[in-house]
C-alpha positions in Angstrom: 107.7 55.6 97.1 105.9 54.6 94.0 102.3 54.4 93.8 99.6 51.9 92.2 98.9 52.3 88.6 96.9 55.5 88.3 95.7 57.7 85.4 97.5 60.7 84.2 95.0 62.7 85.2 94.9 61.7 89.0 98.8 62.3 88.4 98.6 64.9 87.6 95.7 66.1 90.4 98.0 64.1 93.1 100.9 66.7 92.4 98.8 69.5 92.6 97.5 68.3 96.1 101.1 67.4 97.0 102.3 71.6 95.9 99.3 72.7 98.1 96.7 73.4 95.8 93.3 74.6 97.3 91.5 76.3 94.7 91.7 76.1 90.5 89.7 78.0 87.9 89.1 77.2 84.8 86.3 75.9 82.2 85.5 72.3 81.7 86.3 70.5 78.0 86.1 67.2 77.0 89.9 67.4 76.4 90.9 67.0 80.5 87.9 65.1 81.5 90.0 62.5 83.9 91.7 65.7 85.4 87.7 66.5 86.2 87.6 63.1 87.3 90.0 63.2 89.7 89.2 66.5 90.8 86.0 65.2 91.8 87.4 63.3 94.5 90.1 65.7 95.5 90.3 68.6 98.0 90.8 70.9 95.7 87.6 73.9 95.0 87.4 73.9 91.0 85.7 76.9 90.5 83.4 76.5 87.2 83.4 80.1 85.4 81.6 81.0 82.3 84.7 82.3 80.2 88.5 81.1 79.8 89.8 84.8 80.2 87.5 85.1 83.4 89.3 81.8 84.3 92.2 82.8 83.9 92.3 86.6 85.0 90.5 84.8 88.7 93.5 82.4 88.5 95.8 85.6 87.9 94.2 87.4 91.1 94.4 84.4 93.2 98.3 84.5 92.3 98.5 88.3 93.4 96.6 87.9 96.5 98.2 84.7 97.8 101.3 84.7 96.4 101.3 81.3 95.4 100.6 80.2 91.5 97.0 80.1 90.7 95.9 77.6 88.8 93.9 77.8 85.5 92.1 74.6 83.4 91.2 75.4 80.0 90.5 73.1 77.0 92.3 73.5 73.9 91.9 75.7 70.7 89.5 77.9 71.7 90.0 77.5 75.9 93.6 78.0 75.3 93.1 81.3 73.3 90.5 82.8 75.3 92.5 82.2 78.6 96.2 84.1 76.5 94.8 87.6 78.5 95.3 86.3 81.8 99.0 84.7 81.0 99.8 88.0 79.5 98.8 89.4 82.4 100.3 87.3 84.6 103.8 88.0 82.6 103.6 91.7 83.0 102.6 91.7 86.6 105.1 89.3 87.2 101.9 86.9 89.1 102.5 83.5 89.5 100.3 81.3 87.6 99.9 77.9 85.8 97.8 77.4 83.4 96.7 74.0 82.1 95.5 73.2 78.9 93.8 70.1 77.4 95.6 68.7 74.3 94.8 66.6 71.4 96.0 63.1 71.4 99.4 62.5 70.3 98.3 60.2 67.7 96.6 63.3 66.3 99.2 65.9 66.4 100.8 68.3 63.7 97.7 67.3 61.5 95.8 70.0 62.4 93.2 68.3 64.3 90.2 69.4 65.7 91.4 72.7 67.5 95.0 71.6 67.7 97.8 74.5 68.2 101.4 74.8 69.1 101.3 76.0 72.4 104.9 76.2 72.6 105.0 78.7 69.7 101.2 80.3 71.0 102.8 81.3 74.4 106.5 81.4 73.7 106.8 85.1 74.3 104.1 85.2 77.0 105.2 82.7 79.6 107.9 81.9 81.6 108.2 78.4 80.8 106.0 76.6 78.2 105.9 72.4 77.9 104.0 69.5 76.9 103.4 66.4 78.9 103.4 63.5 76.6 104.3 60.7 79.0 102.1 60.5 82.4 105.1 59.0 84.3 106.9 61.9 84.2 103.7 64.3 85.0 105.2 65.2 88.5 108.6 66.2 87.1 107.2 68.6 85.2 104.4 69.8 87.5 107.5 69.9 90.6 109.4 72.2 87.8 106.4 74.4 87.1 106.0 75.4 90.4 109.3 76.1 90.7 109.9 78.4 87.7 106.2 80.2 88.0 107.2 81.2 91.9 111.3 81.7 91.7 113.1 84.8 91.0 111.0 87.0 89.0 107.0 85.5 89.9 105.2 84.7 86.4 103.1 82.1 84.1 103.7 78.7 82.9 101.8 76.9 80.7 101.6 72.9 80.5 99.7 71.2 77.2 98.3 68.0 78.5 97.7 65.7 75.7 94.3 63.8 75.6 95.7 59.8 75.7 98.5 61.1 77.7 96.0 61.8 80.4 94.3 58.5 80.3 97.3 56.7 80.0 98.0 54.4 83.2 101.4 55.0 85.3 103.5 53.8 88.5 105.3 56.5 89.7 106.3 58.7 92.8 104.6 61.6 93.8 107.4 64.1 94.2 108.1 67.0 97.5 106.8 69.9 97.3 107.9 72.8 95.1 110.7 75.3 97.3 110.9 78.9 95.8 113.9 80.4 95.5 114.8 84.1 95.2 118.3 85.8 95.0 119.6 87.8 98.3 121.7 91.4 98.7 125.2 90.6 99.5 126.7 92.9 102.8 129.1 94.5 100.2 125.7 96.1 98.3 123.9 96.9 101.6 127.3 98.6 102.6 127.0 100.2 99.2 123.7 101.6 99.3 123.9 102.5 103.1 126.8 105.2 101.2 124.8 106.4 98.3 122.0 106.8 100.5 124.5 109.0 103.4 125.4 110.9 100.5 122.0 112.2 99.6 120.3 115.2 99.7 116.7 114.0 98.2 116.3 110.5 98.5 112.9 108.8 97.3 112.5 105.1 97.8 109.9 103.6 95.4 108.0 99.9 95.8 106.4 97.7 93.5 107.0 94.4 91.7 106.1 91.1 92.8 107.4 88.7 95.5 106.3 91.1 98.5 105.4 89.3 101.9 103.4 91.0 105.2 106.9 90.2 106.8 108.6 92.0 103.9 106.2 94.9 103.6 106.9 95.6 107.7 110.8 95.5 107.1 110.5 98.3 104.3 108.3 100.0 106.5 110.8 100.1 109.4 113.7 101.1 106.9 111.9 103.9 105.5 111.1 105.2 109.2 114.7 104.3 110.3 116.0 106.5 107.8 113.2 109.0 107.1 112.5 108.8 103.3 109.7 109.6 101.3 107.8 106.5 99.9 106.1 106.1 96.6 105.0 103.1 95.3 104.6 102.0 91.6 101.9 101.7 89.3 98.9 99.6 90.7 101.2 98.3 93.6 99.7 101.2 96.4 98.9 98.8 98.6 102.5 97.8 99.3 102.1 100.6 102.4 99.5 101.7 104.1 98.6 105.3 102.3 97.9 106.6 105.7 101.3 105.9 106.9 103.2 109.7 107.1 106.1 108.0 104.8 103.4 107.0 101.8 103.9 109.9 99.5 101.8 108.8 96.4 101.6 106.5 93.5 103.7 106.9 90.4 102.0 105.8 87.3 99.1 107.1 84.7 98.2 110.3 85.8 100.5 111.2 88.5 100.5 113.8 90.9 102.7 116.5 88.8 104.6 117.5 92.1 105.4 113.8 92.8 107.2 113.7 89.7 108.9 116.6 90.0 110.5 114.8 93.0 111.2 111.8 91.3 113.4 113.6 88.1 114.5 115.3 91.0 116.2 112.9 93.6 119.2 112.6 93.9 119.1 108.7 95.2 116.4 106.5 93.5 116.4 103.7 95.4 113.7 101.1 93.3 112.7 98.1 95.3 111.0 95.8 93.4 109.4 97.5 89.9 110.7 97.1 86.4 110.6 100.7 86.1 108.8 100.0 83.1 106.4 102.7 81.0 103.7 103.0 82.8 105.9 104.0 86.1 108.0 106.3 84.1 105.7 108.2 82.8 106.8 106.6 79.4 110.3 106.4 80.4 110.3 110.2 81.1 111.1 110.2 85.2 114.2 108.5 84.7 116.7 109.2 81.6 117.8 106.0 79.3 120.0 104.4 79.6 122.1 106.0 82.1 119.6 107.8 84.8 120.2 111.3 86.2 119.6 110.2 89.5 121.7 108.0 91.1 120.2 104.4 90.9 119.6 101.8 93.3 117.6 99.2 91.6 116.6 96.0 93.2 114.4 93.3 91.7 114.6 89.9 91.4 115.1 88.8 87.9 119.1 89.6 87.1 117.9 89.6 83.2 115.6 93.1 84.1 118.5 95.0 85.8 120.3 97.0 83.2 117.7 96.2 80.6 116.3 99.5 80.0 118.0 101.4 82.8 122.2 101.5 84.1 121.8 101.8 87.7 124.5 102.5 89.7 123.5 99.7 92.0 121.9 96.8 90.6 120.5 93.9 93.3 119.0 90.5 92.5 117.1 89.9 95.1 113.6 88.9 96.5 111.5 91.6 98.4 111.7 89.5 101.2 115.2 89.3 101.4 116.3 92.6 100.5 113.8 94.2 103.0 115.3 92.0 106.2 118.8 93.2 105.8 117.7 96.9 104.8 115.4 96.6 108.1 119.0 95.5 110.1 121.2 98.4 107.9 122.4 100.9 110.4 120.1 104.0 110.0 122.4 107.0 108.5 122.0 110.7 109.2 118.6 111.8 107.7 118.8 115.5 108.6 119.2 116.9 105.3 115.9 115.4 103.7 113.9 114.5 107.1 111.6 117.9 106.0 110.4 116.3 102.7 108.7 113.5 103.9 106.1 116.1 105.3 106.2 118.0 102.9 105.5 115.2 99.7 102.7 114.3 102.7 101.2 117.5 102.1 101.3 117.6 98.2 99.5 113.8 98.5 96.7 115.8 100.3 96.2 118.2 98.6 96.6 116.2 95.1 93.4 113.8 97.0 91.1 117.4 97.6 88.0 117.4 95.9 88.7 118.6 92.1 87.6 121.6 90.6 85.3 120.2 88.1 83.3 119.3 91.3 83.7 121.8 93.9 80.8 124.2 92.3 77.9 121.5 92.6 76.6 121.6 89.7 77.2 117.4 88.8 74.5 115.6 89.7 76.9 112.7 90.8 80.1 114.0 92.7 82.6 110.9 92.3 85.3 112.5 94.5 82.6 112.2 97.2 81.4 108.7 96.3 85.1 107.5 97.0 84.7 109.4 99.9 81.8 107.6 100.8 83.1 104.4 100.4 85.7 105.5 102.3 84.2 106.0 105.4 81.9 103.0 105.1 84.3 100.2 104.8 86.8 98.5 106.7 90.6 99.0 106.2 91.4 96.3 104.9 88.7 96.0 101.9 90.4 94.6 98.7 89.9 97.2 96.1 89.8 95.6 92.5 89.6 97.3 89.0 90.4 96.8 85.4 91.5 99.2 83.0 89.9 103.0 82.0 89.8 106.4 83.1 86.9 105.6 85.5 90.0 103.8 87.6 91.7 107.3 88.4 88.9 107.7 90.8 90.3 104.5 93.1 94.1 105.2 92.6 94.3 108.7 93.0 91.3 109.3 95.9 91.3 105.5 97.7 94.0 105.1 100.5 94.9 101.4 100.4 95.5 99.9 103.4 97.2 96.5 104.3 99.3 94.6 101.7 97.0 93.2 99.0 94.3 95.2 99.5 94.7 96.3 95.5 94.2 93.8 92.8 94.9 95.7 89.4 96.5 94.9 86.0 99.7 96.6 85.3 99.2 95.2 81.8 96.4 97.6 80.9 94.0 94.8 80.4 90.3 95.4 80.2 88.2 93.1 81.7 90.3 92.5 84.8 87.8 93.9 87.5 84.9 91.2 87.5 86.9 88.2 87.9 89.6 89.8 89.9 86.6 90.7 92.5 85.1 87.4 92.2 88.2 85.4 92.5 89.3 87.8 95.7 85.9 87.1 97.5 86.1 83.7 97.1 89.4 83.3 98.5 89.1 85.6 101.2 85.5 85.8 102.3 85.9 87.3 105.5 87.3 90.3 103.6 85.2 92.7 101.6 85.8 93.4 98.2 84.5 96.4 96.5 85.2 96.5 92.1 85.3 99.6 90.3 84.5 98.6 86.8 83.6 101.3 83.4 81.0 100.4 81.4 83.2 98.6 78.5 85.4 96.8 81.3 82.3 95.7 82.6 80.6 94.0 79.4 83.8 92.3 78.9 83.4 89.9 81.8 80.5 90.6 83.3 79.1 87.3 83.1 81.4 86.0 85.9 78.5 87.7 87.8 77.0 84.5 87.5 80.2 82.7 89.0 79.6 85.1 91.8 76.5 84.2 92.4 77.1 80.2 92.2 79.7 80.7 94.7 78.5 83.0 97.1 81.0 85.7 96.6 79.2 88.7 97.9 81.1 91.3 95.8 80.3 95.0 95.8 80.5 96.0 92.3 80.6 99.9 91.3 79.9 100.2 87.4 80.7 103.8 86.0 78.2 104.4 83.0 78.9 106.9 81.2 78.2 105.3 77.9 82.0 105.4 75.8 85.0 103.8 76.1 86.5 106.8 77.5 89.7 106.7 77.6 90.0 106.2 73.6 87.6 109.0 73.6 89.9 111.3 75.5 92.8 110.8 73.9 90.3 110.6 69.7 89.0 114.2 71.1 93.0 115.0 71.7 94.3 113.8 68.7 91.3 114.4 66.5 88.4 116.6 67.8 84.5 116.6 67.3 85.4 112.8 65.3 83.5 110.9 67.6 83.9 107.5 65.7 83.9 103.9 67.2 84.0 105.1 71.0 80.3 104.7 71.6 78.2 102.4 73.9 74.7 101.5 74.3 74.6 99.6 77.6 72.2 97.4 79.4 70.4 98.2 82.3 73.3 97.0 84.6 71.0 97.0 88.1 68.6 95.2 86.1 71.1 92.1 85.0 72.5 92.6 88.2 69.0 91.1 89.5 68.9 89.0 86.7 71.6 87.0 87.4 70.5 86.5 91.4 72.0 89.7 92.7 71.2 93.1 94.3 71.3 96.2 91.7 69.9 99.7 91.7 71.4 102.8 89.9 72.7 105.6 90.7 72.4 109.5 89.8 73.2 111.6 92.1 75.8 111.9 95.4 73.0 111.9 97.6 71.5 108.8 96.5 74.4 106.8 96.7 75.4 106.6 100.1 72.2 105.1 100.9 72.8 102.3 97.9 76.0 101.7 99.3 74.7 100.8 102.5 71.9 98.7 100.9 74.2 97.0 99.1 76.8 95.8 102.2 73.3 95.0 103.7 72.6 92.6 100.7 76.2 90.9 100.5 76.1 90.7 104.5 72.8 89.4 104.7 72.9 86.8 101.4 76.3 86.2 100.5 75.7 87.5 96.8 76.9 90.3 95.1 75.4 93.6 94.6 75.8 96.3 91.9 75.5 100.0 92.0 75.2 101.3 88.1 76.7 105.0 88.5 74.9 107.0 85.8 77.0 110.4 85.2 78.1 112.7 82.9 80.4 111.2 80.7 82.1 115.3 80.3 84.0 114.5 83.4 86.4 112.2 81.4 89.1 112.6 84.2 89.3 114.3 87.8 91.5 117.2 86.4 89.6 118.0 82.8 86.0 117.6 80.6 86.6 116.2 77.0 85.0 119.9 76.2 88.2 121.3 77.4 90.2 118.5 75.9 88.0 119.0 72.3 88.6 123.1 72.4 92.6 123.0 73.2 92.9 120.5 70.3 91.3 122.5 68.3 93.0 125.8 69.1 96.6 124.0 68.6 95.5 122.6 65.2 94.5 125.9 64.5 97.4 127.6 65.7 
C-alpha cells in the first residue's frame, strides 16, 4: 500500500523499522540530517559515538552478537573513511553490517565537492555489495536488497551512499516486507558422503568457526560431535562456538596454537571444517593443511560456494548455512567411533595442560602473575560473561587461558584489527545489559578507541575494562627483536594515566601492580558497574619482558642474535 508523501529520509528510517531495526551507531553530519530527523521520532536507539571507526566496529559487534546486520551512520569524506576499519572487518569476519553514508547532492557530483568520493570504487573490494540511492522512491528496494545480501549465504557488509537532495526529496511509495535470509542446505547424498569418510577414519577432528551460527545450530553440532565422539576445535577467535568446558572442546586453532593441537590437525585423517574459511590465521599461514590439495581428507562446509575450493580442494565441499548443515548432521546416524573414541580425552588433556600456569611465572618472581589474573577473573564471573578484545600479544592471555562459555560470549576481530576491544565492549553492553562484559585491551589498542569510554558512560554501559600497560606495541616489538635485535625503533609508548581518564571521563579506575592487588580491584570494579551502571577500568602495570606466555623478548633478542651470528 502506498504511503503519503514522505522525505527520503523517513523512507528510508521507515524501512529500517520495517527490517527490525532497534539499535544504529554511527556519528551525526549535516550530510543525513532528515535521516536524524526521522530518527528522532522512531523507535530505533541511535547511539551517538565520538569516532566513525568506533561507530562502525560497535555496529560490527552488534552484527556478531545478534546475528542480524548492524547498522552504521556516517557522514561523508571523512565519516566514510574513518568508519572503512569496521567494513573491513565486517568482510573478513564475514559480520553482517550496513553501513550508511551521507552523500553530496547529485547536483554536485564528480566535481569534487566538498568531501565527495566514489564509494563504489572506496569500498569495491571491501563490501559485499556497494550502491547509491539517488531516487527516494526506490529507497526501500534497495534497503529490502541490503538486508538481503548483508545476511544470505556468506554474512558480510554493504554500503549505501545516500545523496544529500536525494534525502530531502519527497516520495509516495510502499514500504516493502521484511528482508528473509537465505542460506544453502547439505543435500542427503553429501551427508551420506561424509557419514563414509567419517566411518573410514582413524583420527577424525571436526573444526568450527565462520559466521551464520545459531544457539539451535551450536546444540546440533554439539549432539553430532558427542553422537560420534570427535574431538572439537574451533577456529581462530570463534571459541565460543562450544562451551570450552565441554569434554569434546579440544582447543582453539589460530595465532599461537597449542603445538600438540596442531600436530593433530596435520595429522587427521578426516578434517571435517564446519564453517571457517580456513584462511591464514587458522592454518597457521596455510601450514596445517597442504595447498591446494590437503593431506587430510577434506570435508569443508561453508556457506559461500565462491570460498570452497578457493584456496583448498576438499574432498567434500558443502554450501551450506551452520544452521542447516548442523540439523541434518544432528539426525546422521552415529557411525562406529571405537577407533578414535580415546583421543577426545586425550586432546582434553593436552588443552589442560597447554592452560597450566607458564613457566615464566611459576617461580614468583613477577610482581603481576597474568596467568593468575585470568584465573581470577575466572572464578569471579558468570559463565556467560562476553569476553571482548582487539588485536596484540596481551590477547593470548584470554584465548589461550579463558574458557568461553555459551555461543557469543567472544567478540574478536579475525581481521587483526587494532582498536576493536573498546567499542566491541561498549556496543556488547549496550545490547545485552543483563550480561557482563569484561575487555581485554593493550596499551596501543586502547588509545586507538578509547574515547568510546565516553559513549560508555552516556549510555550506561557498565563495561569492565582490563588495560595491559606495558608501554610498546608489543607484538611489533617481538617479532623487531626477532628479525632485528637490540633495534628498538618506533615500538615505544608513553601512556596516560589510564585509571586516571578512566575517572576522567565518569568512570571507576585504579591500577594495578601486583597479583595480589588485583583480585580486590576486580571486585571493586563489578561493585562500581553493578552499583552505577558505568564502566570501570583496571590499568595492569607489568613487565613488558613477558611479551608472550611461552617467552621474554630477552630470550627472543639472544636467540636472534646467536642465529645471526651463527
Amino acid at each position: 500500500m502506498t504511503h503519503p508523501s514522505r522525505s527520503g529520509g523517513q523512507i528510508l528510517v521507515d524501512a529500517l523499522q520495517v527490517h527490525g531495526v532497534d539499535t544504529a551507531f554511527g556519528v551525526p553530519g549535516e550530510s543525513y540530517l532528515d535521516v536524524l530527523d526521522a530518527l528522532h521520532d522512531s523507535d530505533i536507539r541511535f547511539v551517538i559515538n565520538r569516532q566513525e571507526g568506533g561507530a562502525a566496529f560497535m555496529a560490527e559487534a552488534y552484527g556478531k552478537l545478534t546475528g542480524k546486520p548492524g547498522i552504521c551512520f556516517v557522514t561523508r569524506g571523512p565519516g566514510a573513511t574513518n568508519a572503512s576499519i569496521g567494513v573491513h572487518t565486517a568482510y573478513q569476519d564475514s559480520t553482517p553490517m550496513i553501513l550508511f553514508i551521507g552523500q553530496v547532492g547529485t547536483d554536485f557530483m564528480d566535481r569534487e565537492a566538498f568531501q565527495e568520493i566514489d564509494y563504489r570504487r572506496m569500498y569495491g573490494q571491501m563490501a559485499k555489495w556497494v550502491a547509491q540511492i539517488d531516487r527516494a522512491e526506490r529507497i526501500p528496494e534497495y534497503m529490502a536488497r541490503a538486508f538481503q545480501v548483508a545476511t544470505s549465504g556468506r554474512p558480510g557488509p554493504v554500503v549505501l551512499a545516500l545523496p544529500e537532495d536525494m534525502l530531502v526529496a519527497r516520495a509516495e511509495v510502499a514500504d516493502t516486507r521484511r528482508y528473509q535470509p537465505t542460506q544453502g542446505a547439505p543435500s542427503a547424498a553429501q551427508i551420506e558422503q561424509l557419514r563414509t569418510m567419517l566411518a573410514q577414519a582413524k583420527k577424525p577432528l571436526l573444526l568450527l568457526g565462520g559466521g551464520t551460527w545459531t544457539d539451535a545450530a551450536c546444540a546440533d553440532v554439539q549432539q553430532f560431535a558427542e553422537a560420534n565422539a570427535l574431538p572439537v576445535a574451533c577456529a581462530f577467535r570463534f571459541q565460543d562456538l562450544l562451551d570450552n568446558e565441554h569434554p569434546h572442546y579440544v582447543g582453539d586453532v589460530g595465532i599461537g596454537i597449542n603445538p600438540k593441537l596442531a600436530t593433530r590437525v596435520k595429522e587427521a585423517d578426516v578434517l571435517i571444517a564446519f564453517g571457517p574459511r580456513l584462511g591464514e590465521m587458522t592454518t597457521s599461514g596455510y601450514s596445517l593443511l597442504q595447498s591446494p590439495v590437503p593431506r587430510q581428507r577434506l570435508v569443508h562446509i561453508h556457506p559461500d560456494p565462491e570460498e570452497l575450493g578457493s584456496v583448498y580442494q576438499a574432498e567434500l565441499m558443502i554450501a551450506s548455512g551452520a544452521p542447516q548443515a548442523a540439523a541434518m548432521l544432528a539426525a546422521m546416524e552415529p557411525v562406529d567411533a571405537s577407533a578414535w573414541r580415546h583421543t577426545v580425552e586425550e586432546a582434553k588433556a593436552e588443552l589442560r595442560a597447554w592452560q597450566e600456569q607458564p613457566p615464566i611465572f611459576k617461580d614468583g618472581t613477577a610482581p603481576l602473575d597474568l596467568w593468575q589474573m585470568v584465573q581470577d577473573l575466572q572464578a569471579a564471573l558468570p559463565r556467560d560473561t562476553i569476553i571482548t578484545n582487539g588485536a596484540g600479544n596481551y590477547a593470548t592471555w584470554a584465548h589461550r587461558f579463558w574458557r568461553y562459555g555459551a555461543m557469543r560470549t567472544q567478540l574478536a576481530p579475525t581481521s587483526g584489527a587494532m582498536g576493536y576491544a573498546v567499542p566491541a565492549g561498549v556496543a556488547a553492553k549496550i545490547v545485552r545489559p543483563e550480561r557482563t562484559v569484561v575487555t581485554f585491551a593493550g596499551d596501543g589498542e586502547f588509545m586507538m578507541t578509547g574515547q568510546e569510554l565516553a559513549t560508555a558512560v552516556q549510555y550506561g554501559a557498565g563495561v569492565i575494562f582490563l588495560v595491559f600497560n606495558n608501554g610498546m606495541f608489543g607484538t611489533i616489538r617481538m617479532h623487531q627483536e626477532r628479525e632485528y635485535p637490540g633495534r628498538v625503533s618506533g615500538t615505544q609508548l608513553h601512556n596516560p594515566d589510564f585509571a586516571a581518564l578512566a575517572k576522567a571521563y565518569g568512570g571507576h579506575g585504579e591500577a594495578v601492580e601486583t597479583t595480589a592487588g588485583f583480585g580486590p580491584a576486580l571486585e571493586r570494579a563489578i561493585e562500581f558497574t553493578r552499583t552505577h551502571k558505568l564502566p570501570a577500568l583496571i590499568e595492569l602495570r607489568y613487565d613488558g619482558n613477558l611479551i608472550t606466555p611461552g617467552a621474554t623478548l630477552d630470550t627472543i633478542r639472544r636467540n636472534a642474535q646467536v642465529a645471526k651470528a651463527g
